[in-house]
Every structure is written in structure tokens, then in C-alpha cells.
C-alpha positions as CSV (number, residue, x, y, z in Angstrom):
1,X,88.4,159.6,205.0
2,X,88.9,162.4,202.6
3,X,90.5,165.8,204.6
4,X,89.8,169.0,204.7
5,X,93.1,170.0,204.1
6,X,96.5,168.1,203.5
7,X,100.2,170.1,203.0
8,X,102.1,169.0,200.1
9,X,105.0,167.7,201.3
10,X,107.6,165.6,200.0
11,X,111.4,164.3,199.4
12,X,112.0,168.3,198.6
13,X,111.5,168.8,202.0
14,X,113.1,166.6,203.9
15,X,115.9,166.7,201.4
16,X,116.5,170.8,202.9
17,X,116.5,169.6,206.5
18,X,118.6,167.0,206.8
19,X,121.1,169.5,204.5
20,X,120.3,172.2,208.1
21,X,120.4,169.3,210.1
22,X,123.7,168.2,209.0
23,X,125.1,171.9,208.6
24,X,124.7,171.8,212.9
25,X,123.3,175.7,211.9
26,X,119.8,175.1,212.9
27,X,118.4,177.9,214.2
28,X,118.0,181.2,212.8
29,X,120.7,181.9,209.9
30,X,121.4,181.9,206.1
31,X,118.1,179.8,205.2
32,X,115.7,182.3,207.2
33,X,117.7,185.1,205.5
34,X,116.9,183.5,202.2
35,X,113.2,183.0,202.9
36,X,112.9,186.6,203.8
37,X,114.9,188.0,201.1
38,X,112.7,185.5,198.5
39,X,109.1,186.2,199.9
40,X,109.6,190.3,200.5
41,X,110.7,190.1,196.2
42,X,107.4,187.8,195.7
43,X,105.5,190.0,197.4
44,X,106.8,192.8,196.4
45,X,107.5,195.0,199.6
46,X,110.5,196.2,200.5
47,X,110.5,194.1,204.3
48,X,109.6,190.6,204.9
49,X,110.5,189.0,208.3
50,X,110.1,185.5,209.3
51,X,108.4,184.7,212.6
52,X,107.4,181.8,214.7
53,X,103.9,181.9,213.8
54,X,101.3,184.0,212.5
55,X,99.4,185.1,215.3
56,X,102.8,186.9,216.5
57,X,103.6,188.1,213.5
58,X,100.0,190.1,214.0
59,X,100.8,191.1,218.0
60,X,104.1,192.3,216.7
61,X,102.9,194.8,214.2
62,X,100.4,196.2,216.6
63,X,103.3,196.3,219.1
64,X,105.5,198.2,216.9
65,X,102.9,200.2,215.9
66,X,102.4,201.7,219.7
67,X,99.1,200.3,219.8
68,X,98.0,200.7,223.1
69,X,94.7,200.7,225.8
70,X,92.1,202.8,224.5
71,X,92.6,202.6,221.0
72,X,90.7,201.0,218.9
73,X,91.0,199.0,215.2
74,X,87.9,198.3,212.9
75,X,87.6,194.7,211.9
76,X,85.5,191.6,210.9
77,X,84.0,188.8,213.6
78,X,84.3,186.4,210.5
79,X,87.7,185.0,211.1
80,X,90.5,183.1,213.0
81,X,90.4,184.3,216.6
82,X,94.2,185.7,216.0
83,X,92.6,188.7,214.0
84,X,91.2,189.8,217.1
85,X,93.6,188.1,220.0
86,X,96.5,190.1,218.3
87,X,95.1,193.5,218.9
88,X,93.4,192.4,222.7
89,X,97.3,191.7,223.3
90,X,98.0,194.8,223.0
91,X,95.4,196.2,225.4
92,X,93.5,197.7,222.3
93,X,90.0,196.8,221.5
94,X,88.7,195.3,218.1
95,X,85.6,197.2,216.6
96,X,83.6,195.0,214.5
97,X,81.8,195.8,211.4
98,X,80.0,193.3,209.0
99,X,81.0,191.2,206.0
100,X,79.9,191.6,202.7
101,X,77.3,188.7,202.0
102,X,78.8,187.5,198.4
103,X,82.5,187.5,199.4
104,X,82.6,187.0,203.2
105,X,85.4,190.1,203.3
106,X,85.3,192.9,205.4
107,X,82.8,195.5,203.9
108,X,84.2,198.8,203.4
109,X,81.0,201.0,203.2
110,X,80.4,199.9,206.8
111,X,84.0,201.7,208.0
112,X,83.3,205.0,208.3
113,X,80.7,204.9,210.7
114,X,82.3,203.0,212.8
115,X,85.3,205.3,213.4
116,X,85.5,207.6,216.7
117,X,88.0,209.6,217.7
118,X,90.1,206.5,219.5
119,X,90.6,204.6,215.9
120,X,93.9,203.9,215.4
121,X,93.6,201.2,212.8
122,X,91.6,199.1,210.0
123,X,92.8,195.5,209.6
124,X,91.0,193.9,206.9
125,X,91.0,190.1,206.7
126,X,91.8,188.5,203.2
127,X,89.6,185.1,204.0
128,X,90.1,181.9,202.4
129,X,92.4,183.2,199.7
130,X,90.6,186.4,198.2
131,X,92.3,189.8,199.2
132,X,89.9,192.3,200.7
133,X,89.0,195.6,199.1
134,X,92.4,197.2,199.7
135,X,92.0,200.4,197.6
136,X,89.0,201.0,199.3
137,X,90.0,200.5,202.5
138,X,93.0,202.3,201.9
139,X,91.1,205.8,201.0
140,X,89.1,205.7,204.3
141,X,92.2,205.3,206.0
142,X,94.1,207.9,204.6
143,X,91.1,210.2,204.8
144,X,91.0,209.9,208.5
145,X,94.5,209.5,209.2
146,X,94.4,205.3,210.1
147,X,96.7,202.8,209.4
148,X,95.8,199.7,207.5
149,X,96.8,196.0,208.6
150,X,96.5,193.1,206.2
151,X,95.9,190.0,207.7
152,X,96.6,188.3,204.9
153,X,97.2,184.8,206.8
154,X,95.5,182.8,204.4
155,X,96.0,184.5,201.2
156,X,99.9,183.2,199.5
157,X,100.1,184.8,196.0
158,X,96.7,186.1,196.1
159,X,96.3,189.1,193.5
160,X,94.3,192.3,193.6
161,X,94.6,194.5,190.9
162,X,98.0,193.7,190.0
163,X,99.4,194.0,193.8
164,X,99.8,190.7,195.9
165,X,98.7,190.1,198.9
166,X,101.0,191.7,201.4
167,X,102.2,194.5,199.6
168,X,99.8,197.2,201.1
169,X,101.6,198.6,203.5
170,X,101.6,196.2,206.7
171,X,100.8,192.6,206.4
172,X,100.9,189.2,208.4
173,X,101.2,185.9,206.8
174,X,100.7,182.2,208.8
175,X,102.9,179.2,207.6
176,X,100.6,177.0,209.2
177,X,100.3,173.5,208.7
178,X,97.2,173.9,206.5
179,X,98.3,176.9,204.6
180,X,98.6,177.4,200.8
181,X,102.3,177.3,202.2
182,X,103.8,176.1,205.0
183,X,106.4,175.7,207.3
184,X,105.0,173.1,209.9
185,X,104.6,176.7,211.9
186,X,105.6,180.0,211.1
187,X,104.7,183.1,209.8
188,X,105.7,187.0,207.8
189,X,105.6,190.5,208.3
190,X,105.5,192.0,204.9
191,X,106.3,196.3,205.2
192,X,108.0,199.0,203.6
193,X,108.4,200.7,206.9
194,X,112.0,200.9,207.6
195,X,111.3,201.8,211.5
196,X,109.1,198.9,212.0
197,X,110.8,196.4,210.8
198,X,114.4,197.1,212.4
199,X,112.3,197.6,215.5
200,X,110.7,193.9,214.9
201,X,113.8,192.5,214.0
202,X,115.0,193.3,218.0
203,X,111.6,192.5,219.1
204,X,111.3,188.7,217.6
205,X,114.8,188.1,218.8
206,X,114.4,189.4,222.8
207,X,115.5,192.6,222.1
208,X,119.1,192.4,221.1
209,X,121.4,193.5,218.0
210,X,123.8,191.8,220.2
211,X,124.1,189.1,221.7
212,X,123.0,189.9,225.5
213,X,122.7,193.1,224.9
214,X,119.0,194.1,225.8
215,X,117.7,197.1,224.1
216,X,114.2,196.4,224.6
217,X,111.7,194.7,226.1
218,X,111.7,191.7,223.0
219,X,110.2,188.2,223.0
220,X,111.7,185.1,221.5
221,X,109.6,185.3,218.3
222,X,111.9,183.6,215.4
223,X,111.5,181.3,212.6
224,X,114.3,178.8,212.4
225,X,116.6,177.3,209.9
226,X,115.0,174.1,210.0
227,X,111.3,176.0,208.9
228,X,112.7,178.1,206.8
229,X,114.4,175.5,204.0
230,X,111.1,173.9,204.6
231,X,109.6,177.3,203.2
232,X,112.0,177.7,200.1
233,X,111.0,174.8,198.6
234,X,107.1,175.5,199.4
235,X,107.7,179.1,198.0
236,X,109.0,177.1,195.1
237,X,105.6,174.9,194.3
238,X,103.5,178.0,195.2
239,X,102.3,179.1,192.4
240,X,101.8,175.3,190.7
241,X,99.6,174.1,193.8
242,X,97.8,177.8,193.6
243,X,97.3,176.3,189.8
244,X,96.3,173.4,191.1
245,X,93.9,174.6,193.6
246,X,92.4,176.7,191.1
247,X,91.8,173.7,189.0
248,X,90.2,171.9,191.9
249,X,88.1,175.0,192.6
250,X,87.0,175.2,188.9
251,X,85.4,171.9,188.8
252,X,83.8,172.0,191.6
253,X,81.6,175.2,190.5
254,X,80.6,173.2,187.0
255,X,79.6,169.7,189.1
256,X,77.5,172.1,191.6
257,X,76.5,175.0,189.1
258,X,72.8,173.7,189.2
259,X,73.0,173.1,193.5
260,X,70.7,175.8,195.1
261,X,73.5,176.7,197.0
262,X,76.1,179.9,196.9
263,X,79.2,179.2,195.9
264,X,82.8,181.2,196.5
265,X,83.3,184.2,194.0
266,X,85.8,186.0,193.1
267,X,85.8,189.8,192.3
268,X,86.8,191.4,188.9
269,X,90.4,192.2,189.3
270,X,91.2,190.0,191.7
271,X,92.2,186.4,192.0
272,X,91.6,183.6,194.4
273,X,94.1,181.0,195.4
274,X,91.5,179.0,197.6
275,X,93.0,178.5,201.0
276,X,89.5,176.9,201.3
277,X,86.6,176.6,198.8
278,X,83.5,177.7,200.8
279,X,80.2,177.4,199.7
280,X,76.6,178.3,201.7
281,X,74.3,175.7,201.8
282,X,71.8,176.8,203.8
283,X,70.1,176.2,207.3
284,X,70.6,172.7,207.4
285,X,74.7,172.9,207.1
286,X,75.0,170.9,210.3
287,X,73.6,167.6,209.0
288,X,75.0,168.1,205.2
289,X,78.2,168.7,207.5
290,X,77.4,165.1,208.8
291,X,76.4,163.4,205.8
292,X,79.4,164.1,203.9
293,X,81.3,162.3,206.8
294,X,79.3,159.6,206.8
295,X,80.3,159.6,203.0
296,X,84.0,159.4,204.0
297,X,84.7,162.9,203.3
298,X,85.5,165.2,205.8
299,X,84.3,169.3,205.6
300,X,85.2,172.3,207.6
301,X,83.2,175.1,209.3
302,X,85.5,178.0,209.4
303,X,83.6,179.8,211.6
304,X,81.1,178.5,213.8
305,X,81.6,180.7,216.6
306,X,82.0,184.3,215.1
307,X,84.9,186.1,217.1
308,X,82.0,188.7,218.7
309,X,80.2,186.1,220.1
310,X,83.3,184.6,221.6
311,X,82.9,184.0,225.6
312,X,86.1,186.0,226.4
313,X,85.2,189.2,223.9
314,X,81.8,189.2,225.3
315,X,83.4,189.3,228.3
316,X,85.3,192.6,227.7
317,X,81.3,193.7,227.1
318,X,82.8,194.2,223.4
319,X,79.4,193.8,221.6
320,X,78.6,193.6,218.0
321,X,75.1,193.0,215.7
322,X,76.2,191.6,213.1
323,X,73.6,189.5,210.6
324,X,75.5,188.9,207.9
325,X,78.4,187.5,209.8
326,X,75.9,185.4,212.3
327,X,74.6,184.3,208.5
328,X,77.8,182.8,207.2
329,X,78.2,180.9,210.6
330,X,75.6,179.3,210.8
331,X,75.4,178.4,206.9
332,X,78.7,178.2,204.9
333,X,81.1,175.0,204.9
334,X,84.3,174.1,203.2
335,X,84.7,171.2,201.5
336,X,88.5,169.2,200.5
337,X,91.0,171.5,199.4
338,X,94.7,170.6,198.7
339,X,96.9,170.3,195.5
340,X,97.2,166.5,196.4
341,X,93.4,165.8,196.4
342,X,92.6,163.3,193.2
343,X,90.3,163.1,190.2
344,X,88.7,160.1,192.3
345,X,89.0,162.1,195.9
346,X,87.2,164.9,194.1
347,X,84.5,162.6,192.3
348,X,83.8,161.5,195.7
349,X,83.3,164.5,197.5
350,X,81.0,165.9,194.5
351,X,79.0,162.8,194.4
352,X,78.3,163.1,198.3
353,X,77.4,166.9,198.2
354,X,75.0,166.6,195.3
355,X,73.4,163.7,197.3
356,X,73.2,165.4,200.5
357,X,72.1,168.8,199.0
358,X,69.4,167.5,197.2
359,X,68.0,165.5,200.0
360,X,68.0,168.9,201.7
361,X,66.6,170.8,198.7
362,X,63.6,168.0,198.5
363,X,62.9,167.8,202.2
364,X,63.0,171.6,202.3
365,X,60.4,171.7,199.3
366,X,58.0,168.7,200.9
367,X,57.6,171.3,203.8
368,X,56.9,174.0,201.7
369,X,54.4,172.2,199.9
């Protein structure tokens, strides 16, 4: 069976942790250090912290920014529940606005009219390796006095306009197992804001500069040593498995050019690193879904349940109508997508989607007819 997603790991790897393994300095120390110091100069921001995993990385910027009940932060239904879990941590509430239909991003001429006078926040979601409208964004927020957070979870070395991903301000990063790059778990806060990220580097670390000394109410929320050499040498294939993913990606849209279906795209100015390669295919998704199993090659739905619809958000009476994102759900699918996937993997997994589309697209024009 062909996965959705595989991390590209090798002898590099477990070369740096026996080295921390052998050091008896496995925790926190030099190789986090390095990590930080390495991915804040990628990035280009001034700050980059390593934490446990990306959903705290998000529940500690909104904890550092004094998020707090009663505020509210605009954001999309069309992502990872830890978009919207990080701010309900916080006692905030998520506001949710549509998606644009082409790019599955946040849309930005749907912001404005969602702000009242408890908006604290925008966090835009950089989905499946594209970075959101930033500079857009960005001028709403500065014309009404918002901050901006970039989850940016699944976009490593993603470019807009000549900034990368992270470098807008406030960010999170996940080092998930399935991430462009990874550190088994983990994740980053990217900033240039001095205050917040000596305050998070006492709040990831249970609130000490020293040792036993508690100056605030702080969580256990740091990488290790052992994750982070993991991460130097993942930062160090980066940008030749974001190569390679956009090789991948590039064949795909010439074997399915023809396909009545829609496939990713990538604004002008902007580049795509493809954390996933989604495509719509229409109503039937479910069974095409199926098919390609049956064909040894497994797909992904990222996201069947849109975070609005969600049993504990509805509880909250947090309500949202929202077509476009309701759309993607029930429609869009992601197929194989990993620098290690094959020429014959990938022959594969073409052959069964044209099969399985055009079943589809013949059954679908029989009942027309």
C-alpha cells in the first residue's frame, strides 16, 4: 500500500542521536540552541523557539499575547483542529470566515466584516504548503489595530513575495511526523517581538530562568536534544525534498491536466512546497477515496469534519455558514506525497486516479443523459 505521507529519514538521522545519546546531554541544550538559531536565520525573523509540538507552540503565542475570555480571533474552519483548540485554550473564541474556493486559504475580503469590537486577532492558516494572503491580511489588521498569527504549521520554506513563511510577525510551525520537516514531534515560534519570546522562553520551560525559581505560572513545553539534531539534519534536506516534492507535484498536474477535476494552484508570487497535493474531485470523493485503496494506494481527506461543525465548537453555540469550506469537505482529497515516493509509486497512483475519475466522469454523464 502506497501512503499518504512518509518522512524522509535515514542514517543522517540516527547518526545525530546516537552522537546526543552518547553525549548523556539529552534534553534541552546546545543542539536545540542550534536548531533555533538555524531556523530563525532560514526564516528570516529575528526569534525562533523550539517547542514540544505545534499545537503548543499556537497556545503559547495566544498566551503570551494576553489573549483572554471575551476576545475574539477571525479564522478559517478549513484546518487542523489546533488552529482553533489553541485559541479555545485560552478562553478566547475563534470567529470563522470562509475560504477562498481556488486556494482553500483564508479569504481576506471576508475579514472586515467579521470584526466587532472584541477582535483581538487574525490567524490565517497557510494550508498544505501555500502561505496565505499575508500582505492583505496584514493591512486589515493594522487598519483596525489586530494582531496577525501565522499558522504556518504546514508550510517549511514556503515563499510569498520574497518573505518565507514565518517571517510576518508571529508564527507557529509543527515538526510532525508527516511534515515537510520533522522532528518525530515538535514544533516553532517564529517572532521579532523581543517581550514575547523571553516571556515564552520562561513559559515552555515551567516558568524559570533558574532552576526552581518560579517566576510564572509556565508549562513543561520544550523540544529536546534528541529532536532537535533530528531537525538539523531535516533543515538540511529541506529545500531538496521541497525540490522534490515540487517535482512530484509537477507531474501529477500534466498526467491529470485533461481530468474534470480541480487541481492545487499556486498564486503569482508565491510558491508551494506541497505539504499535501490536493485536488477536488467532486461529489463522489468518498468512493474515488475507496477505489484508490482498493488500487493499493492510500489518499487523505484533510478535512472531513470542518472545525465549525465540530461537536465540541458547536457546543460552545460557536456557529458558522460557511459554503465554500462545507464544499472543500465534502469534495477535495490528497493523494501520495513525500520526497521518497518513486517513478513507479507515482505511475501507480496516476494510473488509479485516471481510472477511478473517469469511471466517475462516465457514470456521472450516463445520468445526465
Amino acid at each position: 500500500m502506497i501512503p499518504p505521507a512518509r518522512p524522509d529519514l535515514g542514517p543522517e538521522e540516527t547518526a545525530a542521536v546516537a552522537e546526543v545519546l552518547a553525549s548523556g546531554m539529552i534534553a534541552g541544550g546546545r543542539r536545540v540552541a542550534e536548531l533555533e538559531e538555524r531556523w530563525a536565520k532560514f526564516c528570516g525573523s529575528k526569534h525562533a523557539l523550539a517547542m514540544s509540538n505545534g499545537t503548543v507552540a499556537l497556545m503559547s503565542i495566544w498566551a503570551g499575547l494576553g489573549l483572554e475570555p471575551g476576545d475574539e480571533v477571525i479564522t478559517v474552519s478549513h484546518t487542523f483542529n489546533a488552529t482553533v483548540s489553541s485559541i479555545l485554550y485560552t478562553g478566547a473564541s475563534p470567529v470563522f470566515i470562509d475560504i477562498e474556493p481556488d486556494t482553500y486559504l483564508m479569504d481576506a475580503g471576508r475579514i472586515e466584516a467579521a470584526i466587532t469590537p472584541r477582535t483581538r486577532a487574525i490567524c490565517p492558516v497557510s494550508l498544505f504548503g501555500v502561505v496565505a494572503d499575508m500582505d492583505a491580511i496584514q493591512a486589515i489588521a493594522d487598519r483596525h489595530g489586530l494582531v496577525v498569527v501565522e499558522d504556518a504549521c504546514q508550510a517549511h520554506g514556503a515563499m510569498y513575495r520574497g518573505r518565507r513563511a514565518g517571517s510576518f510577525g508571529y508564527a507557529a510551525f509543527s515538526l510532525y511526523g508527516t511534515k515537510n520537516m520533522t522532528t518525530a514531534e515538535g514544533g516553532f515560534i517564529n517572532t521579532d517581538d523581543d517581550r514575547l519570546a523571553d516571556w515564552v522562553r520562561l513559559y515552555r520551560n515551567q516558568g524559570m530562568k533558574q532552576r526552581y525559581h518560579h517566576e510564572i505560572l509556565g508549562y513543561n513545553f520544550r523540544m529536546t536534544d534528541i529532536a532537535a539534531a533530528i531537525g538539523l539534519v531535516q533543515l538540511d534536506k529541506l529545500e531538496r525534498n521541497t525540490a522534490r516534492r515540487q517535482a512530484i507535484a509537477k507531474r501529477y498536474d500534466e498526467a491529470f491536466a485533461d481530468l474534470p477535476i480541480k487541481l492545487p494552484i499556486c498564486p503569482e508570487g508565491r510558491t508551494h512546497v506541497y505539504h499535501q497535493y490536493t485536488l477536488s474531485v467532486g461529489p463522489d470523493r468518498d468512493q474515488i477515496v475507496d477505489e484508490m485503496k482498493e488500487a493499493g494506494v492510500s489518499c487523505g481527506i484533510y478535512y472531513p469534519i470542518p472545525c465549525h461543525k465540530a461537536p465540541y465548537v458547536l457546543e460552545l453555540g460557536i456557529e458558522a455558514d460557511l459554503p465554500v469550506t462545507d464544499g472543500a469537505a465534502a469534495t477535495s482529497m490528497s493523494l501520495p506525497m513525500y520526497p521518497g515516493l518513486t517513478g513507479d509509486e507515482q505511475d501507480q497512483v496516476i494510473a488509479a486516479l485516471r481510472a477511478s475519475v473517469g469511471r466517475h466522469a462516465t457514470a456521472a454523464g450516463e445520468r445526465r443523459l
